[in-house]
C-alpha positions, 0 to 999 in steps of 0.5 A: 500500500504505498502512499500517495504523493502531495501532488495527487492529494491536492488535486483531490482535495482542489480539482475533485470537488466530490471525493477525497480521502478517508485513509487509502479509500476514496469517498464522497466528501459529504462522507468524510466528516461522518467517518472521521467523527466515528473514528475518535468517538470510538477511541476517546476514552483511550485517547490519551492512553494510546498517544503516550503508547504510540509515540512512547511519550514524545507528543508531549515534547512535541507540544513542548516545543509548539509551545517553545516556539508559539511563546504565549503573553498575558491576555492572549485569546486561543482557538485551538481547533481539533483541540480533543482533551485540551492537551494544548490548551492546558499547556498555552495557559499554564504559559501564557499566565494572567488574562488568557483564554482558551476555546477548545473546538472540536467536531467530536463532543465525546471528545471534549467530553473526555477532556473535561474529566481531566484535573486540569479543566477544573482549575482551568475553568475560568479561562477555558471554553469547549465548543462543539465545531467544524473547522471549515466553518468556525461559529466565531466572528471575524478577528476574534483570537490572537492564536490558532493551533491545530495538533494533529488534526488538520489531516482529518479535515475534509478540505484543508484549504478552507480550513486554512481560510477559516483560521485565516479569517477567525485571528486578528491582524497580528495573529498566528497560525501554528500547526502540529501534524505528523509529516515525511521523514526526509530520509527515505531509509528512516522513513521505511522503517517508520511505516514497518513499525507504524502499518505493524505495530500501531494498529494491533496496539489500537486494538489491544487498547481500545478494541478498535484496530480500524480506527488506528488504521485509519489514523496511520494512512491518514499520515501517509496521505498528508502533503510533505512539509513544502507541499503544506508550508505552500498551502498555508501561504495561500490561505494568505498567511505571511512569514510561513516557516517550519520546523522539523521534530524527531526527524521530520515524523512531525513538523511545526508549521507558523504563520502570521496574518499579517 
């Protein structure tokens, strides 16, 4: 099963107006949504679980370093989108310090549901919203927040392009786009390696965790399907964010994309 190329998921996501991609199957697009909402109802109480299982813990660096390189202020507004069990944005808080607000969207409400249970919502209360939504048609207004942030979940997206809009549209002038997604190890012995362990391993995992192999298979060809790193930093530039730049994590099996609405 190999990957498609960035070349060709683009022209199924811009030039096909009705079919994309769900893993290595080809759907109609009004299915897409349907099908991902499925896939992280059935593994949201073990979501957590099987992150920390499947990267052995090094998502939380990962988030570490989104934070390092964001650097949240005082009085700053986040919309963190795909944002499950708020693990980005209990870390902006906790950084950004007095007068912060956080909105955690997320098309999955058993998602956020299973974020709310956790010790930080409750001491995070004040500053934290939880909202039901769709990326590609946020229920914010124009030039609401300062900071947009989506980890991991803008390969579930039907159309990423009006995704990238949608962010575009929600911040502020001045504002910035951070995106945290996994992504194309440069190196293409590493990268063979990678897919052994992540076609071999990851899904019997999901299944051993949460009864579910299906929607770990889901989750690793939705990685292989995703635009490389140029491919995207292209995309993001024609939402019409300026100074996009990124930053490859553990070798390129992740990457940090940034950009300003400027």
């Amino acid at each position: 099963m190999p990957p498609q190329g960035p070349s060709e998921w683009n022209r199924a996501m811009t030039n096909d107006k009705t079919t994309t991609h769900f893993g290595f199957q080809t759907v109609d697009e009004d299915q897409k949504a349907g099908m991902v909402h499925g896939v992280f109802s059935s593994v949201a109480s073990k979501y957590d679980v099987m992150n920390d299982l499947m990267s052995m813990g090094i998502h939380r660096i990962w988030k570490d370093a989104m934070m390092d390189w964001l650097a949240p202020r005082p009085g700053q507004r986040l919309l963190d989108v795909a944002g499950g069990t708020g693990d980005v944005a209990f870390r902006f808080l906790a950084r950004a310090g007095i007068g912060t607000h956080a909105t955690v969207l997320d098309m999955t409400e058993d998602m956020l549901l299973a974020g709310q249970t956790r010790a930080e919502a409750d001491s995070m209360a004040a500053s934290l919203d939880w909202v039901v939504g769709d990326a590609m048609a946020l229920p914010f207004p124009d030039n609401s927040f300062d900071v947009y942030t989506i980890s991991f979940g803008i390969r579930n997206v039907t159309r990423v392009p009006d995704a990238l809009s949608e962010a575009f549209r929600v911040l502020r002038p001045g504002g910035r786009l951070m995106v945290l997604e996994f992504s194309q190890i440069p190196n293409e012995l590493m990268q063979k390696v990678y897919d052994l362990y992540s076609f071999n391993i990851i899904p019997p995992m999901g299944k051993l965790v949460t009864g579910d192999r299906d929607s770990y298979q889901y989750l690793v060809e939705s990685i292989r399907k995703f635009p490389d790193q140029d491919t995207f930093a292209g995309m993001i530039a024609a939402a019409g964010f300026e100074q996009v730049k990124y930053r490859n994590l553990s070798m390129g099996i992740a990457a940090l994309h940034s950009g300003w609405k400027l």
